[in-house]
N, C-alpha and C positions, 0 to 999 in steps of 0.2 A: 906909667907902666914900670919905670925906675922902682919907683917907692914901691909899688905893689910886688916885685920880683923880689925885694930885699924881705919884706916881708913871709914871702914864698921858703925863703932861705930860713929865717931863721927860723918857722914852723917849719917845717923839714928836718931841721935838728932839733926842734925837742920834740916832734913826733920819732925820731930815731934813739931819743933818750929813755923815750917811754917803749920804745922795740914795737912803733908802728909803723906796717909797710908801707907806701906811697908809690902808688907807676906814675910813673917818669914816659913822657915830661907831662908836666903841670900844663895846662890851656889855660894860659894867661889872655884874657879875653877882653877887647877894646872897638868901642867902636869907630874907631877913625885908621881908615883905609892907610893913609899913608903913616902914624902911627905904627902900623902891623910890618906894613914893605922897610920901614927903615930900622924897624928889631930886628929884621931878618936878610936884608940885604948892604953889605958896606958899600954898596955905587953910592948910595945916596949921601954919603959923608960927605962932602964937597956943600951942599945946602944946607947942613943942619950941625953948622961950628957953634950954634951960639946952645945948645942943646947934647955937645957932643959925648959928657960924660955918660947922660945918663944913654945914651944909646950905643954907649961899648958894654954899658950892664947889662941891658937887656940883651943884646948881641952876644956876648959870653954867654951868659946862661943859655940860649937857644944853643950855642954853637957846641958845649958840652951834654948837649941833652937834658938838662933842669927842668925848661919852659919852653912852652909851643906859642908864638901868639896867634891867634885865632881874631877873626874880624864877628862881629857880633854885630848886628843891623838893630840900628835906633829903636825900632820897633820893638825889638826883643829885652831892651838894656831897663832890667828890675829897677838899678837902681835909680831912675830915672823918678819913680816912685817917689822918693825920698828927696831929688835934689830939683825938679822942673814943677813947675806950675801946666798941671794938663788937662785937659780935656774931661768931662766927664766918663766917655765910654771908652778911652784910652785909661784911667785912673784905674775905673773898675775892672779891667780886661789884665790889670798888674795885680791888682788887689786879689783878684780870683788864681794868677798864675802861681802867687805865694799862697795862697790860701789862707788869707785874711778874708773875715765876713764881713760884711758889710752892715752896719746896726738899722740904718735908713738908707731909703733909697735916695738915687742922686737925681 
């Protein structure tokens, strides 16, 4: 989530270079529940020292308005597409949600 907010940032400013609007905050979207609870809540610092950097980045950014993080459920996560070995009717069910055709059936 770190690397994806810094990313967030620096598109942000060259979309403000080119005088493009962007509403605030960005839904920075993950799917791992505690992931979400520890961008957005500092209790959880106490568990997660060995990680603590990147979760004052993402904690800034929400806590200024940037990024929202939002929980996204496995099921819904496109790019799973690209990085999991799946299912056929899971495959196609992603394949259709991008709207890639499919050349043969699976």
């Amino acid at each position: 989530m770190a690397v994806v907010a810094c990313e967030l940032k620096w598109l942000s400013f060259l979309f403000q270079d080119f005088q493009i609007s962007l509403s605030m905050p960005i839904p920075l979207r993950c799917d791992n529940k505690s992931a979400v609870h520890i961008g957005e809540n500092p209790i959880f610092q106490e568990r997660t020292k060995h990680i603590e950097l990147d979760c004052h980045l993402v904690r800034d950014h929400y806590k200024i308005g940037f990024s929202l993080p939002v929980h996204v459920f496995s099921q819904q996560q496109l790019v799973d597409l690209f990085t999991k070995s799946l299912a056929a009717p899971v495959f196609s069910r992603l394949l259709f949600k991008m709207a890639f055709l499919a050349a043969a059936p699976f």
